[in-house]
N, C-alpha and C positions, 0 to 999 in steps of 0.2 A: 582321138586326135592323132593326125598321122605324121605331120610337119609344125614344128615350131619356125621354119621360114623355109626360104625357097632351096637351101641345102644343110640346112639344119636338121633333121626328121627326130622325131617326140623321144624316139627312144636314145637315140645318141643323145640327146640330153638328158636322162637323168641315168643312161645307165653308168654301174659302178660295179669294178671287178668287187672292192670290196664288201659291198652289200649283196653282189650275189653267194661271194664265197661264203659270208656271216649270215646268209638269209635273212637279211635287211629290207625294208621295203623302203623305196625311194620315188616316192609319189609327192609331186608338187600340185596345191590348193590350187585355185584360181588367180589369185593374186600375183601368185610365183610363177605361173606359166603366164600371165601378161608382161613380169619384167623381162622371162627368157624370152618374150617374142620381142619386144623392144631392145634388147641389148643385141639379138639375132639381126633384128631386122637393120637399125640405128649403126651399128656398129659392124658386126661379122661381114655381113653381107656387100657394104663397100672395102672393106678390107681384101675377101678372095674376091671381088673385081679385079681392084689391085696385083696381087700374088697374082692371077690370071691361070686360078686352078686350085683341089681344092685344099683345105687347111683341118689337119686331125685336130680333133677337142678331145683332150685328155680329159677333161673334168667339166660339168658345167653344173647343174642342179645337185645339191647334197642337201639331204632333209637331215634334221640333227641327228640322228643315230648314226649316220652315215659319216659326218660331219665329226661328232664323235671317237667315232671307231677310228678317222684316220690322224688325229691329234690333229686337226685342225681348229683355227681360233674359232674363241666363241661366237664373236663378233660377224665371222663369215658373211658376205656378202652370197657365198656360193647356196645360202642357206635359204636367200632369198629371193633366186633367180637372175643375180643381178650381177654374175662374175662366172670367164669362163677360163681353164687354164687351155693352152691351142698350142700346136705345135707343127712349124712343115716339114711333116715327115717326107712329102712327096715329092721334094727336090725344086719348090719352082722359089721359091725366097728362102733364105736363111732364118732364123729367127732373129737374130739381130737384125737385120733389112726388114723384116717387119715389125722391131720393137720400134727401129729409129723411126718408119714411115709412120706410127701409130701415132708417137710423141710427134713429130713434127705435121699432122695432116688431119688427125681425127681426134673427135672431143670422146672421152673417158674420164670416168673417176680415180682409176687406179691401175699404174701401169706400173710389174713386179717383172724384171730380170731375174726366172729362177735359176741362180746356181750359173752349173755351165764354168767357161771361161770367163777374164775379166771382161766389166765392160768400160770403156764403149767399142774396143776394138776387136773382143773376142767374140762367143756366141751364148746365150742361154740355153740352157737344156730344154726350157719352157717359158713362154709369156703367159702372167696369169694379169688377166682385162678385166675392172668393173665398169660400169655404165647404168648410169638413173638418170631420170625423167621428173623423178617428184621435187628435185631439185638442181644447182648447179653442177655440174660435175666439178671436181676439187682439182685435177687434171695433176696429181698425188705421184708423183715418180720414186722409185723404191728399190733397191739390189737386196736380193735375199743371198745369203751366204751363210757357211758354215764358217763359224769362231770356236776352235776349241774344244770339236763335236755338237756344238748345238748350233740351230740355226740363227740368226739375226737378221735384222732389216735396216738398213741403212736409204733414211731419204736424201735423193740429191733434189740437186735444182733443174728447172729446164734447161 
């Protein structure tokens, strides 16, 4: 498989600095590579419409060793194809400008302010997006933030 969508390609999705450094294998079943095409297709892909250029994915596909290794919840979405974390590094949106247009334009499950400055007026260091199909999306809004040296999650409202 060469593409998971039309600028998504197989390997940006599952790869992981830290499953290469650990010699981890990060191979997603069948099932998992239908969610990252629909969360690619559904979601990503009207997004850099949007942005109008393209959008780095720090993270998408993490099989549990992976998942694992980087103290990531059990629970992971990331684990099932189904959550990407994205960042524009290439200067055409802010991450904020595409956290706000995400929450106010496109259906998601789970939209995480990671870190960064406050929000709503500052910027995240990263947006991490889930998206499914086998049900409603909960449309879940969330600031991740360090308290204390550990991280926490704070939900707000739309």
């Amino acid at each position: 498989m060469r593409k998971i969508s039309e600028h998504v390609s197989y390997k940006e999705g599952v790869h992981s600095n830290t499953a290469v450094r650990r010699g981890l294998i990060n191979i997603p079943n069948a099932d998992q590579v239908s969610c990252m095409q629909d969360i690619a297709r559904l979601f990503f892909e009207p997004l850099r419409e949007w942005v109008n250029g393209p959008i780095k994915v720090n993270s998408f596909f993490r099989g549990e060793p992976v998942n694992t290794a980087i103290g990531g919840s059990k629970n992971s979405q990331h684990m099932k194809g189904q959550a990407m974390d994205i960042d524009d590094t290439f200067g055409h949106k802010t991450n904020a400008e595409m956290f706000h247009y995400i929450k106010d334009n496109l259906d998601f499950d789970q939209l995480i302010w990671e870190f960064g400055t406050e929000h709503p007026n500052g910027n995240p260091n990263w947006i991490h997006i889930s998206f499914v199909t086998h049900r409603k999306n909960r449309k879940r809004i969330t600031i991740a933030e360090t308290i204390d040296g550990k991280t926490r999650y704070r939900h707000i409202s739309k």
